[in-house]
N, C-alpha and C positions, 0 to 999 in steps of 0.2 A: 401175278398179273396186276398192272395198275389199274384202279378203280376209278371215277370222275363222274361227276355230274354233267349233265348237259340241258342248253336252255331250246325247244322246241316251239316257237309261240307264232299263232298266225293272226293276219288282222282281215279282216272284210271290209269293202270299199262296194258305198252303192251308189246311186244314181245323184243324190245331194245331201248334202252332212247337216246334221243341226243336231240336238240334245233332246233327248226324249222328257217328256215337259212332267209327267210323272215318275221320274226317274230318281232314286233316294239319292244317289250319287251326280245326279246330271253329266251322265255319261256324254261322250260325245260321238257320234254316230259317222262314221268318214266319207266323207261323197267323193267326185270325180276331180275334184281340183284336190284332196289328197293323195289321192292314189297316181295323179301326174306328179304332184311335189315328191311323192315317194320314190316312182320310177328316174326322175332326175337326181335324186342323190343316190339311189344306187347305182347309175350308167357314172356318176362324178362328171354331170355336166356343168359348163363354164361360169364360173360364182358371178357374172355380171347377168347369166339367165337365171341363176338360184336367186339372187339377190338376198343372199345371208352369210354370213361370217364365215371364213373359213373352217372346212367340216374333216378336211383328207391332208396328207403329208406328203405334198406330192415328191420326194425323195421316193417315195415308195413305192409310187405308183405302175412299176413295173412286175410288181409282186400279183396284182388282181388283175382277174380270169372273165370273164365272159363265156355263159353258155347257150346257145341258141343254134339247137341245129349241133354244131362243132362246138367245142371250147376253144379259144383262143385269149390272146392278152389283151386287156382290156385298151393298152395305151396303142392297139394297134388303131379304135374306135379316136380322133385326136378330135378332142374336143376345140382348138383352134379353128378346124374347119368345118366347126357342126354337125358333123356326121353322130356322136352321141344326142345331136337335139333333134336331129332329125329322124333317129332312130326311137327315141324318145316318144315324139308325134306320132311317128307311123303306129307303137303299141296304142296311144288312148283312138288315135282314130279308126283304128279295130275296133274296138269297143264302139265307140259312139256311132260307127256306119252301122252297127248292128242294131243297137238302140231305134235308129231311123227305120231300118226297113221292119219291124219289131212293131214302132207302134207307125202301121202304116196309115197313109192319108194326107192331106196338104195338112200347111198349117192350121187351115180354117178348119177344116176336119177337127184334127185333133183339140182344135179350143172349142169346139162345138162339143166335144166328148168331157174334156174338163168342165165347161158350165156345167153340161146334164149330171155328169158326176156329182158335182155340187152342190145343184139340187135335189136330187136322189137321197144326198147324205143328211142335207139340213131335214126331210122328209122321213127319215129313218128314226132322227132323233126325236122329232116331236110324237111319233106314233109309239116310239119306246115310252115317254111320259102317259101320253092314255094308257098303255099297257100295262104298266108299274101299278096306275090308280086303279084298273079293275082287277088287279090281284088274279090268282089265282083259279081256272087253270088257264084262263089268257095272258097271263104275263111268262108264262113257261116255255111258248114261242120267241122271246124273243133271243137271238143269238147271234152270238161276234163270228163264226166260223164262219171259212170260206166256200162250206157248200150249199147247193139251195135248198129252200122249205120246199118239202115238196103235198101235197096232196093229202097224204095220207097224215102227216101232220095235225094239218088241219082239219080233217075227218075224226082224230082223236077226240081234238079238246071240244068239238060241237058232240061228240058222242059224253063226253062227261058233264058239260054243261046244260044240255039235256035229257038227265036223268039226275038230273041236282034241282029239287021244284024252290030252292032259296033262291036259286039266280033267275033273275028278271031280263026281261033285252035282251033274250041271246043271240035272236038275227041280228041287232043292233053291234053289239058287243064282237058277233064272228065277224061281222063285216069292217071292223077297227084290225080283228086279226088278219084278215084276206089283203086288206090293202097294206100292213106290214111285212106279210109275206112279197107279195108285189115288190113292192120298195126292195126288199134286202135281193131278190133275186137278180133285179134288173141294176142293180149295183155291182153283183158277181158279173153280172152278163158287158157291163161299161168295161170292168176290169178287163175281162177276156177278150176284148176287142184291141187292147193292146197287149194282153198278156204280160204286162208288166207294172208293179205297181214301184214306184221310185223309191217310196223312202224304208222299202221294207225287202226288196230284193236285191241279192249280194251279186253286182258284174263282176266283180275280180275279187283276189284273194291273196295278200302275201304272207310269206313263212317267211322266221329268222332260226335259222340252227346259228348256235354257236356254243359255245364250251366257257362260262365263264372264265374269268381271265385269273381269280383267287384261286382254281383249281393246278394253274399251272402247268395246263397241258396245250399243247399246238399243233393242229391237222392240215394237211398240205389242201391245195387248193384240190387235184383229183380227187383226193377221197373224201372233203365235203359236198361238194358237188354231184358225185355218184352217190352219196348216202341219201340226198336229200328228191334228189330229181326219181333216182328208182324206188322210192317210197311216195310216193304221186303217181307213178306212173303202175305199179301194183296194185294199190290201192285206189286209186280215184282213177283210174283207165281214158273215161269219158269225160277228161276234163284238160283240155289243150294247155302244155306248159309254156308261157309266154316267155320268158326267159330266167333265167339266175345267172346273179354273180359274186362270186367270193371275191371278198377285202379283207388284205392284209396291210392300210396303211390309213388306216386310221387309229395311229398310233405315235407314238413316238420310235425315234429311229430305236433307240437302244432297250425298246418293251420288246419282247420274247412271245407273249400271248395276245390274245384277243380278238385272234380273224375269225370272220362267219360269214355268214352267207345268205343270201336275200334270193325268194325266189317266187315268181310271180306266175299265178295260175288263172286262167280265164275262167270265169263262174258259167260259162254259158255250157249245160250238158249237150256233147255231139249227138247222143242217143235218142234223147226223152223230148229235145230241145229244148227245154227249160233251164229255168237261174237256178237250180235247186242244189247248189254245192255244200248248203249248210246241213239241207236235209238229211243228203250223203253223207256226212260227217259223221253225223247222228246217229245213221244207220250204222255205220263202221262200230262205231263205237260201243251200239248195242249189242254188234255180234261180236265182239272182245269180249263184252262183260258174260253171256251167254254162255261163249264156249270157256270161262275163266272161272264161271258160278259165280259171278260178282252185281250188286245190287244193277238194275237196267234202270233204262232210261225213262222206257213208256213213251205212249203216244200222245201225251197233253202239248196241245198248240203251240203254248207259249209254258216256254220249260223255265221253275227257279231258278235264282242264283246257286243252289247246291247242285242243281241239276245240270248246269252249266261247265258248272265246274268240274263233275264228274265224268263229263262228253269231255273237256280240257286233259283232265287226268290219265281218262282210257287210251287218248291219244295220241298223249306224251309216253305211256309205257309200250302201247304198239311201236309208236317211232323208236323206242331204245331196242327192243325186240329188231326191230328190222335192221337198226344199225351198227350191234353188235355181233349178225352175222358178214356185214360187209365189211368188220374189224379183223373180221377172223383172222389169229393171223400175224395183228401188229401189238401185240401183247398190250391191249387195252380193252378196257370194257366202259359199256355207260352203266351206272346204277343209280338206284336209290340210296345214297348213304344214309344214317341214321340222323335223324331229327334234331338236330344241337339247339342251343340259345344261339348261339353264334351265324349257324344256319337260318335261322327264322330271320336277322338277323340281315345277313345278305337279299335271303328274299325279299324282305319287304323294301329295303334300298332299293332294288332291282325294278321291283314293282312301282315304284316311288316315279325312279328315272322313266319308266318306259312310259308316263304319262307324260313326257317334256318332250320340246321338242328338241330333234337329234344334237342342235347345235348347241344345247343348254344341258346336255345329260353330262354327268359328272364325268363319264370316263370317254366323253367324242374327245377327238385330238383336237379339236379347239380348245375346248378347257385343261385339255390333259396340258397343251404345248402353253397354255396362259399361265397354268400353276407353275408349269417348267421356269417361266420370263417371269415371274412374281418370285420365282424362289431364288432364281439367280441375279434380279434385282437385291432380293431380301439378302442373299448369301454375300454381294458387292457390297451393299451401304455397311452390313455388317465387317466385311472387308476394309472398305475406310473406316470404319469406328474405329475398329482396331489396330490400323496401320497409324490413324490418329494418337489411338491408347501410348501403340508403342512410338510411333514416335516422342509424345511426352516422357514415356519411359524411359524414351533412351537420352533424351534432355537431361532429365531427371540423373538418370546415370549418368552422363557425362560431366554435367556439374558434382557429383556426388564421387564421378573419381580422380576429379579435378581436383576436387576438396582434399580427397583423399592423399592424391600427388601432393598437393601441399605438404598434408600433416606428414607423408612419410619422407618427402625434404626435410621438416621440420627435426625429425625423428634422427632421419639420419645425421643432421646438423649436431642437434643435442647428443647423438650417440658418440660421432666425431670428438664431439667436444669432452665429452664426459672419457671419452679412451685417452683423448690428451690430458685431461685432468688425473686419470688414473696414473698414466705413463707418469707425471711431474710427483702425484705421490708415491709412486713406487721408486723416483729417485729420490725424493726428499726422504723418503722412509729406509732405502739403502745408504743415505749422507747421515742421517741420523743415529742410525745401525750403525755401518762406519765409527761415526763422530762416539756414540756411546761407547762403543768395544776397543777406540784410543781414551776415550776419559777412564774406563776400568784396567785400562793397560796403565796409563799413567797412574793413576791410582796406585796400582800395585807397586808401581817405579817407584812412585813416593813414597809410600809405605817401606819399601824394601832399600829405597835413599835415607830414608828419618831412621830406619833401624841403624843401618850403618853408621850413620853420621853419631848417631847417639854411643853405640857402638866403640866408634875411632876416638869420639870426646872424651868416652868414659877412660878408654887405654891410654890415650894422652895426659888427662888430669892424674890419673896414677901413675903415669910415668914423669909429672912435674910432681906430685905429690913426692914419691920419691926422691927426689934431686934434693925439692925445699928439704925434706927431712936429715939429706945427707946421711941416707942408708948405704949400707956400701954397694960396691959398683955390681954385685952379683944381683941384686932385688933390681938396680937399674936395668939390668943386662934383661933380666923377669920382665920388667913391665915393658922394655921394648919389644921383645919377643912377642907381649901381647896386643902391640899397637900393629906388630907386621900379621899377628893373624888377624884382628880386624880388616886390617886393608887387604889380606888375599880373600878375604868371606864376601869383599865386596865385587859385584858382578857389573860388566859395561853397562853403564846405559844409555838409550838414545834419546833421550832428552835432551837437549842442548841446556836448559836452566840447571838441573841436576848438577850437568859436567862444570858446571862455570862456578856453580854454587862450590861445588865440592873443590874444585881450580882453588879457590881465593880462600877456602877452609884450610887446604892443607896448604898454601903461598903459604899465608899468615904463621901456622904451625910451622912451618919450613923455617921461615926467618925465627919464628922465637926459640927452636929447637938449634937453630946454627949460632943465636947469641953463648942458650944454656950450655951449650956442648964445649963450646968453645970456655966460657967461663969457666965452666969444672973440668974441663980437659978430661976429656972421656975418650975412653977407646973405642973403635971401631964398632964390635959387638952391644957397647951398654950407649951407642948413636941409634935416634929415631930419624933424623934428617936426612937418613940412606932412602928408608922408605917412603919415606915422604918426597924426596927428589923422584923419586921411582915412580909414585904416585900419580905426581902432577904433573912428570912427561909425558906417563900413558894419555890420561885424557885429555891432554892437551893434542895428544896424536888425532 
C-alpha cells in the first residue's frame, strides 16, 4: 500500500485584521476583507474583480468542482456573467447580516456602547496602577478573564486585610478594590450586549486539504471533497458548511499533481449560538489526546505557542484517521512518514509560502507558468546562441573544407602529376634497361667479333707466313684449313658495323690472297680466297 503525507491546515477570519502589537512574530490576524479576498480566489472570480495577476490555468478550468448543497462544475458558476461574484457577496453578506442583528441597536446605539466601552477600559487600567502600588492582597483581584468578580472575592481580601494589623486604610484601600471590581464587570456586561468582541472572535473558518505535490500522489475531486466536508460534518456538527471547492488548475497543463481543496465553515455555533469554533477545536482535540493517553491541552485562556501547536497536531492526526477510512479501498494511506532533513526541509519552504500571498507562492500557476516563459525565453536566447555558435561553425567549416577542396585539388594535381612523372620513369628506366642489355649484347658481339677477327688475322698471317717462307703446298694446305675453321667458329652478327668491319677485312684479304694464289699458282685445297669469297657473300647477304 502507498504511503503519502498530506497537508491539513485551517485559517480564522474575524471581524477586522491587524497584528497583535505584542506578538514576537507580528503575526497577522485576518479580518473580513480577507476572508472575501479568500472566497473570490477560491469561486476563480474575474481578475478585473481580483485585481491581481493571474492565479488559475484557465485550460483547466473544467477540471474544478464546487460544493454547496450538490457538487457540480465550477465553469457551470461563468464568471463573465457574475454569477461567481454574486455568489461570492451573498456568502460575506451572511456573515455581516449576522454581525447586524448580533450587535443590535442603531448606529447611535452601538457608538454609544463603544464610547462607554472606552471609558470603562481607560478606568480599568488606571485602577490596575493603584492596585499594583498597594500590593498584595489587593493587587490579587485584579484580572484579564472573561468572567465577573463576584462578591465573595471581595469578602476574601477584606477578611485578610483585616486580620493583617500592618495594613492601614483598609476601608480606604477596599473601596479602590470595589470600584475595580465595578469597572471590570460592567466591561464583561458592555461585551454581552453585543456578544461579540471583533478583534478576538473567529466568524468563519477556512480548511486546505491537499497532498503535497513532491509526494506525487493525485485525488479525484469526489473523494477530496467527501474526505474533507464529512470530517466537519462528524466532528464540528454545529457548525454550517458554507461551501468547498476543489482545484485542479492551478497548474500547468502537463503537472500531474497539486489539486486541493478549500472549504469554508461558518464560526457561528447553531447550538450554543456562539462564535466559539476555536473553542470546539480545542475541545476535539483534548478528547483525542485523552482517549490516545497523549499530553492535553488544559484550560488556560490563552494557550502557548506549543500548545497551539499541539491542538494543530491532534488535528491533523484525527483528520488522517478520518481520511484513511474514507481511502479504504484505494490502496492509499495518509501517514506520518519519518522525519528526514529533506523533510524539515519541505516544511519549512511550505511554511515560508503559506505566509505570501497566493499570487507570489512559488508553486501558484502564476509563477509556476512565469518560470515555464522565463525558461523557454532562457531555452530560445540559448537557442540562438547556439544556432549563432553553429552557424559560425559551419562558416568555419565551410571555409575549412573549402580549404580542404583546395589542398585535395592540389593533392590530386601533384599525385596526377607525380604518376606522370612515374609513368616517364618507368619508360626512361625500360629505354635504359633496353639501351643497357643492347650495350651488353653489343659488347659481347664485340668481344666475340675482336676474338674472331684476331682469330682470322692470326690464320691468315700463318697462312702468308707460310707462302713467304715457301713451305711446301701441304703446310699451305694446314694453314688454309686453319683460316676456314676460323671463319666457321665465327657466328652472324647483327650489328651492321661488325659486318661491314669484317666485309672490308676479308674484301682486303680477298684481293691479297687472289694476287698470292695467283702468283704461286696454288691449287684449289692450299686457296684461302675460296673462304674468304664465301665469307664476304654471306654477310654481305
Amino acid at each position: 500500500m502507498r504511503e503519502t503525507t498530506a497537508l491539513f491546515k485551517f485559517i480564522n477570519y474575524r471581524k477586522t485584521s491587524y497584528k497583535k502589537p505584542f506578538s514576537s512574530n507580528r503575526r497577522r490576524i485576518n479580518g473580513l476583507a480577507q476572508l472575501e479576498e479568500s472566497i473570490r480566489h477560491s469561486l476563480q472570480c474575474s481578475q478585473q474583480e481580483l485585481k491581481t495577476v493571474a492565479q488559475f490555468n484557465p485550460d483547466l478550468q473544467h477540471l474544478c468542482y464546487l460544493m454547496s448543497g450538490k457538487t457540480k462544475r465550477l465553469t457551470r458558476f461563468s464568471p463573465d456573467k457574475q454569477i461567481r461574484q454574486c455568489y461570492a457577496d451573498k456568502q460575506i453578506k451572511r456573515i455581516t447580516d449576522r454581525l447586524n442583528t448580533i450587535e443590535s441597536g442603531t448606529p447611535d446605539q452601538l457608538q454609544a456602547i463603544a464610547t462607554e466601552k472606552q471609558k470603562t477600559d481607560q478606568d480599568i487600567q488606571n485602577l490596575k496602577y493603584s492596585l499594583r502600588r498597594l500590593g498584595e492582597p489587593f493587587s490579587s483581584i485584579i484580572s484579564d478573564s472573561k468572567t465577573e468578580i463576584t462578591e465573595e472575592q471581595i469578602n476574601a481580601i477584606r477578611d485578610i486585610a483585616e486580620r493583617d494589623p500592618a495594613i492601614k486604610r483598609v476601608k480606604q484601600k477596599l473601596n479602590t478594590v470595589a470600584r475595580y471590581a465595578k469597572a471590570h464587570n460592567q466591561r464583561i456586561a458592555l461585551n454581552n450586549k453585543t456578544n461579540l468582541q471583533a478583534n478576538s472572535t473567529v466568524l468563519a473558518h477556512e480548511a486546505i486539504f491537499t497532498i503535497p505535490v513532491h509526494n506525487g500522489v493525485e485525488l479525484d475531486s469526489q473523494t477530496m471533497l467527501g474526505i474533507i466536508s464529512s470530517f466537519y460534518e462528524k466532528y464540528l456538527p454545529d457548525f454550517t458548511i458554507m461551501f468547498a471547492v476543489y482545484h485542479a488548475n492551478e497548474k500547468l497543463a502537463e503537472d500531474q499533481t497539486g489539486n486541493h481543496v478549500h472549504i469554508f465553515v461558518d464560526g457561528y455555533n447553531q447550538s450554543s449560538g456562539k462564535y466559539d469554533l476555536p473553542s470546539q477545536i480545542r475541545l476535539l482535540a483534548d478528547k483525542y489526546a485523552r482517549f490516545y493517553k497523549l499530553p492535553e491541552i488544559g484550560a488556560d485562556k490563552q494557550l502557548s505557542a506549543d500548545k497551539n501547536k499541539r491542538v494543530g497536531e491532534y488535528i491533523q492526526q484525527l483528520f488522517y484517521q478520518h481520511a484513511n477510512k474514507h481511502l479504504k479501498g484505494q490502496d492509499l494511506k495518509l501517514a506520518f512518514l519519518p522525519d528526514t532533513d529533506e523533510r524539515q526541509k519541505i516544511r519549512a519552504e511550505i511554511r515560508k509560502q503559506a505566509d505570501l500571498p497566493k499570487h507570489q507562492r512559488k508553486f501558484s500557476f502564476y509563477n509556476r507558468a512565469k518560470e515555464q516563459t522565463e525558461q523557454l525565453k532562457k531555452q530560445a536566447k540559448q537557442a540562438i546562441e547556439a544556432a549563432k555558435k553553429a552557424k559560425v561553425i559551419a562558416e568555419q567549416a565551410e571555409q575549412k573544407t573549402e580549404q580542404e577542396k583546395q589542398q585535395l585539388t592540389l593533392l590530386l594535381q601533384q599525385q596526377q602529376a607525380a604518376a606522370e612523372k612515374h609513368k616517364q620513369l618507368e619508360l626512361e628506366t625500360h629505354l635504359l634497361t633496353y639501351q643497357a642489355e643492347q650495350a651488353r649484347k653489343e659488347e659481347q658481339e664485340t668481344r666475340a667479333f675482336l676474338d674472331y677477327f684476331f682469330r682470322l688475322s692470326e690464320a691468315l698471317n700463318k697462312w702468308w707466313s707460310s707462302l713467304i717462307k715457301k713451305v711446301p703446298e701441304i703446310v699451305i694446305i694446314k694453314a688454309a684449313a686453319d683460316v676456314k675453321k676460323s671463319i666457321d667458329a665465327f657466328s652472324d652478327s647483327t650489328n651492321p658495323n661488325f659486318v661491314n668491319q669484317l666485309n672490308q677485312f676479308v674484301s682486303l684479304e680477298y684481293d691479297r690472297a687472289m694476287i698470292v694464289e695467283k702468283a704461286q699458282k696454288l691449287s684449289d685445297n692450299a686457296k684461302v680466297s675460296n673462304y674468304l669469297h664465301v665469307t664476304r657473300r654471306q654477310k654481305r647477304i
